[in-house]
Structure formats: C-alpha cells, structure tokens
C-alpha positions as CSV (number, residue, x, y, z in Angstrom):
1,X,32.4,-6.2,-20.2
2,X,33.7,-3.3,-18.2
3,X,31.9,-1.3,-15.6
4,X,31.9,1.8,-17.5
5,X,29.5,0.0,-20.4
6,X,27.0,0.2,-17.4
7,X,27.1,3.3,-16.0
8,X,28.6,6.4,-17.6
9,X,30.9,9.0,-15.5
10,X,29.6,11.4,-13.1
11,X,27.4,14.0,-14.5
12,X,29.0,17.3,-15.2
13,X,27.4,20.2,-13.2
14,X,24.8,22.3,-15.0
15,X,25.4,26.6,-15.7
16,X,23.7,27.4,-12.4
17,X,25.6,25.5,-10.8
18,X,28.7,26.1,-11.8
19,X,28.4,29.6,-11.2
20,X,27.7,28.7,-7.3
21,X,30.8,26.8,-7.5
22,X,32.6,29.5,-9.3
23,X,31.5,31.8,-5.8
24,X,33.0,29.9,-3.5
25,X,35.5,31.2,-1.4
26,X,38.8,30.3,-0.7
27,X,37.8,29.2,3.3
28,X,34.6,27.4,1.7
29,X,37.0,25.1,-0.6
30,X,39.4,24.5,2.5
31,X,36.3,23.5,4.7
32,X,35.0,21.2,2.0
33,X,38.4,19.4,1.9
34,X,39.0,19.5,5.2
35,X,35.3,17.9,5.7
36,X,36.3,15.3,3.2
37,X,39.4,13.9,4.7
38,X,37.7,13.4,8.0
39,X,35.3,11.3,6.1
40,X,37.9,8.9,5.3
41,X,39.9,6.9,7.4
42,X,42.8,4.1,6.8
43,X,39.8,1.7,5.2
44,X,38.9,1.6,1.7
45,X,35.6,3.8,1.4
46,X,33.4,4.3,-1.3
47,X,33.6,7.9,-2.6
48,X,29.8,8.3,-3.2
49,X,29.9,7.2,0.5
50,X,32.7,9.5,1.4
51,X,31.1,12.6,-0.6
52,X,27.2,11.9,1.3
53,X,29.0,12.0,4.3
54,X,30.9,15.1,3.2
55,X,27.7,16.7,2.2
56,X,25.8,16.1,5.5
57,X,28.5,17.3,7.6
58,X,29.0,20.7,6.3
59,X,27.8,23.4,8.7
60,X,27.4,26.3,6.4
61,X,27.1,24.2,3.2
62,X,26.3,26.3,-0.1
63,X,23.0,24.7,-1.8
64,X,22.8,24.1,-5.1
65,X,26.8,22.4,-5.4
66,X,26.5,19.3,-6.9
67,X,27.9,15.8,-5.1
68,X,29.9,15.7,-8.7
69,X,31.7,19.0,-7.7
70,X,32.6,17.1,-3.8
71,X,33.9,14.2,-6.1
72,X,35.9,16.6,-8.1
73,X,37.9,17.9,-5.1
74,X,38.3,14.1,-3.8
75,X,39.9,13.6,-6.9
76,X,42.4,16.7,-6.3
77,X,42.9,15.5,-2.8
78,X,44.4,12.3,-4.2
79,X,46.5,14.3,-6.8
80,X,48.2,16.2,-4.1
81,X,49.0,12.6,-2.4
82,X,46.8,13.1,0.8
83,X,44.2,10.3,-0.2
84,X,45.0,7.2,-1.9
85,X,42.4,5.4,-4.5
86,X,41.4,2.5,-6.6
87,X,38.8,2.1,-9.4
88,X,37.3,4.8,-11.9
89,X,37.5,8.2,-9.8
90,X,35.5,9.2,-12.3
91,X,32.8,7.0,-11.3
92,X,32.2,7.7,-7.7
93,X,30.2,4.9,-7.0
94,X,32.9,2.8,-8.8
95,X,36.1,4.0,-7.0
96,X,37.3,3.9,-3.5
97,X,39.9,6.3,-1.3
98,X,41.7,6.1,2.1
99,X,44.3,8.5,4.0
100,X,47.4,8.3,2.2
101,X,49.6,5.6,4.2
102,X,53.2,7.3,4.9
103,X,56.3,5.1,3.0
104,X,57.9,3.3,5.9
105,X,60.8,5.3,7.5
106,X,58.8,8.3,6.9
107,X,58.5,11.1,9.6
C-alpha cells in the first residue's frame, strides 16, 4: 500500500484565502522564498518542517496564508533547480528538500 492511501495531498487554500494570496506583492513573494531557502541546508529536511520554520521566521508575515501556499512556492523553488527533493511534494509531510548541490566542475 502506498502512502498516499493514508493521507491525501495537501489541502487546497479556501476563497478567502486565496484572495490574501492573490494580494501579495511582488517583494512579499521574494521574502517568502528567500525565507524558505534559508530554512534548508545541504541535509534532507522535511518540507512541513521546512515550511513551520518558514512561517515563524517571517517578519511581516501576511495572516491568513495557508502553510499549503509556503509548500506551493517550495515546490517552484525546486522547479527552478535551487532546491532538490524526494518523495510526494505534494504531500509535505511526505517529501523532503535540500539546496541544490552544483554538478562537479561547476563554478
């Protein structure tokens, strides 16, 4: 039996929600992203660890935006090839990401 038979994916954010996320500004996304690479490191972390972490170190953090929409922009963080994962990103408590390790002879 798989994992996902357990639990299902991360809950999708509600209206209300999404309409605080929709108001975000462009420096608000950029501090979120920049928040959540500092929360990883070259170890293998979980990403509901990596997202609480996230969460708690925002200084100006916008109530109301769902730990889903943090995993979201995890996930887009390792589509643009600046974190590395393994497991179901979908799942946060079933996936893992680090820094993105440069291929050798890389500057």
């Amino acid at each position: 039996m798989s994992d996902s038979q357990y639990e299902p994916a991360d809950a999708a954010p509600d209206e209300a929600a999404l309409k605080r996320i929709a108001a975000l500004r462009p420096e608000q996304l950029q501090a979120i992203d920049a928040v959540l690479m500092n929360a990883c490191d070259g170890q293998w972390r979980k990403v509901a660890s990596v997202v609480g972490r996230a969460m708690g170190g925002i200084p100006d953090r916008v109530p109301g935006i769902p730990d889903g929409f943090y995993a979201a922009r995890v996930s887009g963080l390792v589509a643009r090839g600046l974190l590395e994962s393994q497991g179901d990103l979908s799942r946060m408590r079933y996936s893992e990401v680090r820094l993105a390790m440069k291929p050798a002879g890389s500057v």
